[in-house]
N, C-alpha and C positions, 0 to 999 in steps of 0.2 A: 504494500500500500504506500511506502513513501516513495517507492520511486513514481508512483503516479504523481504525488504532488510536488514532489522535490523539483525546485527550484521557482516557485511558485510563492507568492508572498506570504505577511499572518495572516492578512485579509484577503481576501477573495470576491471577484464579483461575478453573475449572474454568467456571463459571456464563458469565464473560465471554469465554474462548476461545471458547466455542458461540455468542454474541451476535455475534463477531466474525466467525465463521467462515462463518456461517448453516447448523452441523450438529446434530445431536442429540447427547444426551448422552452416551450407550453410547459414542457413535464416540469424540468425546471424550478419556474414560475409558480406549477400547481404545488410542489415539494417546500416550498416559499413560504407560499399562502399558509398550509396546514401546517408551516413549523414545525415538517420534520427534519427540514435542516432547520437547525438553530440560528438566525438572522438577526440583524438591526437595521432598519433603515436612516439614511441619509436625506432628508428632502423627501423623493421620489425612488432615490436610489437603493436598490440593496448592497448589503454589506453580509461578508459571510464570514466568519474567523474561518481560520484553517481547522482548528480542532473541534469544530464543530463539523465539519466536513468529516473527518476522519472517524468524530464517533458515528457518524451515519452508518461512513460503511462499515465500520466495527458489526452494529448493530445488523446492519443487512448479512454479511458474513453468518454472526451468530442465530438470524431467521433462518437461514439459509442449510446451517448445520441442524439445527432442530426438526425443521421439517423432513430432512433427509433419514432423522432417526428413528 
């Protein structure tokens, strides 16, 4: 998982979640909204820490192991 983000800053914005995640932007957006990534906004802007990013995929990972068991 780091070298996904590695070299990427603490913050994150919208454009590079999707670069990182390899999803579309809607989904994104809609992952935003329901604040399962953890966000702040700026203005209009989002704003995403990196370790809020990482526990997602933490979290997706660990769905992902459970359902399999």
């Amino acid at each position: 998982m780091e070298n996904m983000i590695k070299g990427y800053g603490t913050i994150l914005e919208p454009k590079q979640i999707k670069e990182i995640l390899g999803i579309g932007r809607n989904t994104v957006y809609k992952l935003l909204k329901e604040n399962k990534i953890k966000n702040f906004k700026i203005g209009t802007n989002y704003k995403i820490p990196k370790k809020a990013l990482e526990e997602y995929i933490e979290s997706q990972i660990n769905n992902e192991i459970n359902v399999a068991s």
